[in-house]
C-alpha positions as CSV (number, residue, x, y, z in Angstrom):
1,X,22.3,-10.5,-2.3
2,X,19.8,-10.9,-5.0
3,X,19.1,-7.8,-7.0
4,X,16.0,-5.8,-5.9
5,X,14.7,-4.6,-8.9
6,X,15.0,-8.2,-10.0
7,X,12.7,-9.7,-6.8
8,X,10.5,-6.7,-8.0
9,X,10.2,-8.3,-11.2
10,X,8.9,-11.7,-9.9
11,X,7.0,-10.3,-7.3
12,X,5.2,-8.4,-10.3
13,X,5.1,-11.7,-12.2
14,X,3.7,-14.1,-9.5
15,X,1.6,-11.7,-7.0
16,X,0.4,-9.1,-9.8
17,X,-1.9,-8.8,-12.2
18,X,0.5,-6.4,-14.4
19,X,1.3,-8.5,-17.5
20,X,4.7,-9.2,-19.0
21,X,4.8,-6.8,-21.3
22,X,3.7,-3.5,-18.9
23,X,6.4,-4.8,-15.9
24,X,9.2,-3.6,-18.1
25,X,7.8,0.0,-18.1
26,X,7.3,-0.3,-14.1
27,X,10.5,-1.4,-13.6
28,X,12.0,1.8,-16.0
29,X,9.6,3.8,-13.8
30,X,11.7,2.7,-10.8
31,X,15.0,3.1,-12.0
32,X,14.4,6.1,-13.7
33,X,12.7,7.6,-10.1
34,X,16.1,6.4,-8.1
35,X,18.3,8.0,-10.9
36,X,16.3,11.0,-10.4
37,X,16.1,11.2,-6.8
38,X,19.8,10.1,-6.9
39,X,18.8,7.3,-4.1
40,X,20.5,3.9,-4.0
41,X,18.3,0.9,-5.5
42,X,15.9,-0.1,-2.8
43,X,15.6,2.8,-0.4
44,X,12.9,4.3,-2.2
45,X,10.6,3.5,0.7
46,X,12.6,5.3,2.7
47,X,12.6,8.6,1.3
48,X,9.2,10.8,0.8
49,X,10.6,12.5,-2.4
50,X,8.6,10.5,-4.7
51,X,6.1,13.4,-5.5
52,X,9.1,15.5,-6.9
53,X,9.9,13.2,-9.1
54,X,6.2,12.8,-10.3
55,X,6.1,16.4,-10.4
56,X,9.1,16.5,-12.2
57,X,7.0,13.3,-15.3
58,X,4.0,16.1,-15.0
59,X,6.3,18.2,-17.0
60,X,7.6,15.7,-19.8
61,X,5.4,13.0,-20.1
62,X,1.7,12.1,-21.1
63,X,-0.8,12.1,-18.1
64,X,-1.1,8.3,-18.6
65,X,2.5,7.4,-17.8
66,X,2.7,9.8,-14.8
67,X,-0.3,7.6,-13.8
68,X,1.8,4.3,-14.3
69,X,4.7,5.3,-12.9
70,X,2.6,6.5,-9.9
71,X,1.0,3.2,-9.5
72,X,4.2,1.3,-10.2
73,X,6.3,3.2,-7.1
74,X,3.5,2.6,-4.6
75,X,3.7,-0.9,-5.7
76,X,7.4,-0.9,-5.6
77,X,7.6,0.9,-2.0
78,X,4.6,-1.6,-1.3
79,X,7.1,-4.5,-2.0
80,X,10.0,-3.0,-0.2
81,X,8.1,-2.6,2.9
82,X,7.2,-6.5,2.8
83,X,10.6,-7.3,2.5
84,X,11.4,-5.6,5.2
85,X,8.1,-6.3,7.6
86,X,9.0,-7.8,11.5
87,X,6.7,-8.9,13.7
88,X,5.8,-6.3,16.7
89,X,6.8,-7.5,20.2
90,X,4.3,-5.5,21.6
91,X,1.3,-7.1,19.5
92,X,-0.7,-8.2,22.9
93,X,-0.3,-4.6,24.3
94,X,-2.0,-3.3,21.1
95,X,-4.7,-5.8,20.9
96,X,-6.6,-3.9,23.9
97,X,-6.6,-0.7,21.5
98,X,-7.4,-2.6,18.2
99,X,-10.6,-3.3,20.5
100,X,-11.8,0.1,21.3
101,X,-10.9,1.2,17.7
102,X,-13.4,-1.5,16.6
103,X,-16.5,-0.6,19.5
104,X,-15.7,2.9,17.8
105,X,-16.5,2.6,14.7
106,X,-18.8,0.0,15.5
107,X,-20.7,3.1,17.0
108,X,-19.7,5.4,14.6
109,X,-21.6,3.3,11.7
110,X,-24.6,3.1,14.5
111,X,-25.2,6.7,14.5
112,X,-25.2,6.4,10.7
113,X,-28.0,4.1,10.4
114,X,-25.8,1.8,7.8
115,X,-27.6,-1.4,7.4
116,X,-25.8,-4.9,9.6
117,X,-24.4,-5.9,6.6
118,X,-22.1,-2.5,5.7
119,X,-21.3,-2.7,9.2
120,X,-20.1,-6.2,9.6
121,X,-18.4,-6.0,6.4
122,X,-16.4,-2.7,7.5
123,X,-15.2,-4.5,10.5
124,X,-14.1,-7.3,8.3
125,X,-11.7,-5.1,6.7
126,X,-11.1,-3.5,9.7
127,X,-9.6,-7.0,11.0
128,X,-7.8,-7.7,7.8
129,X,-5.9,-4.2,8.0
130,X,-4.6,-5.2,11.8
131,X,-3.3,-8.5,10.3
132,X,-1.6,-6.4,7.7
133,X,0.2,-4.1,10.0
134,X,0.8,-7.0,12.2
135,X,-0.9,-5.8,15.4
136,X,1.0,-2.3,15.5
137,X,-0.5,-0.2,17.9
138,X,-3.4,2.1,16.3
139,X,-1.3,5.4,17.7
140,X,1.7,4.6,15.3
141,X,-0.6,3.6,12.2
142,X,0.8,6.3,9.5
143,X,-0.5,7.1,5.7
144,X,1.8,5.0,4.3
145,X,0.3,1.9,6.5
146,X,-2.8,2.5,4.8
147,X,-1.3,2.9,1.1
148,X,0.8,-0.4,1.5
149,X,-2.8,-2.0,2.5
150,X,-4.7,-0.3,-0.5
151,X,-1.2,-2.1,-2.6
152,X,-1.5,-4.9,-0.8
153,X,-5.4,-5.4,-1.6
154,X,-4.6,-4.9,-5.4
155,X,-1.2,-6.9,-5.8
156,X,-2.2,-10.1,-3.7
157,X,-5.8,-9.8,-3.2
158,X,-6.9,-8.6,-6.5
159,X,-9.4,-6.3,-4.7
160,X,-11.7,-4.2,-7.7
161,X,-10.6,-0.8,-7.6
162,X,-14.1,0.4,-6.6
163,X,-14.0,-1.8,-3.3
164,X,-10.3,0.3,-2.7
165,X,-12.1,3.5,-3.6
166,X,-14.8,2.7,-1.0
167,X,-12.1,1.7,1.3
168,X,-9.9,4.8,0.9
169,X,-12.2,6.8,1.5
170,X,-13.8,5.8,4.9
């Protein structure tokens, strides 16, 4: 099997905008976090221990690299969730709920008074986070759902960080 950290690497390379000489530090980041967390290479995702080990940075690094290893594990747990995504058998049954999700916060942004335009373009994303998650039922959406979509908008997408502010916080 081809080496994770490795695949990490090229995805970095080819979907990224980290250059060259940063993806080196991202990929000590990793190995340094599963060394840590004593967790085999690639199961990161799998585990919610990742604060310790930022907590445990807070204490012997600079603010800055606490922030880059941060960003670089949510884009490594990011990748490891696309290699591991599987389309949901029950995508139709979902489809009805993805529906009454949208009519609500259709209305929601009514009673708001935002302008046509902030509406249409919140439904916009709205549809592009259902593709992401591949139709899974709006009951089973979880935090780290919307953090792999928030990755997913900066990796591939190259999304400004204001338009994920504005996004992460509706």
């Amino acid at each position: 099997m081809y080496d994770t950290i490795q695949q990490f690497n090229n995805f970095l390379k080819q979907k990224t905008s980290v250059p060259a000489s940063v993806s080196k530090f991202y990929i000590r980041w990793i190995n340094l976090c599963n060394e840590f967390l004593k967790i085999e290479q690639g199961t990161l995702g799998q585990h919610n221990s990742k604060e310790r080990f930022l907590s445990h940075l807070v204490e012997t690094c600079e603010k800055w690299q606490v922030r880059q290893a941060d960003y670089a594990l949510n884009l490594y747990i990011y990748f490891l969730s696309q290699l591991s995504v599987k389309s949901n058998p029950n995508g139709i049954d979902s489809a009805a709920e993805w529906i009454v999700l949208a009519i609500r916060v259709h209305e929601s942004m009514r009673l708001k008074h935002l302008s046509r335009r902030t509406e249409e373009t919140y439904l916009k994303w709205l549809r592009s986070f259902y593709s992401f998650v591949n139709h899974k039922d709006p009951a089973d959406l979880t935090s780290d759902d919307a953090r792999d979509f928030l990755s997913y908008l900066a990796a591939e997408r190259k999304v400004s960080a204001a338009t994920q502010n504005e996004l992460s916080i509706q």
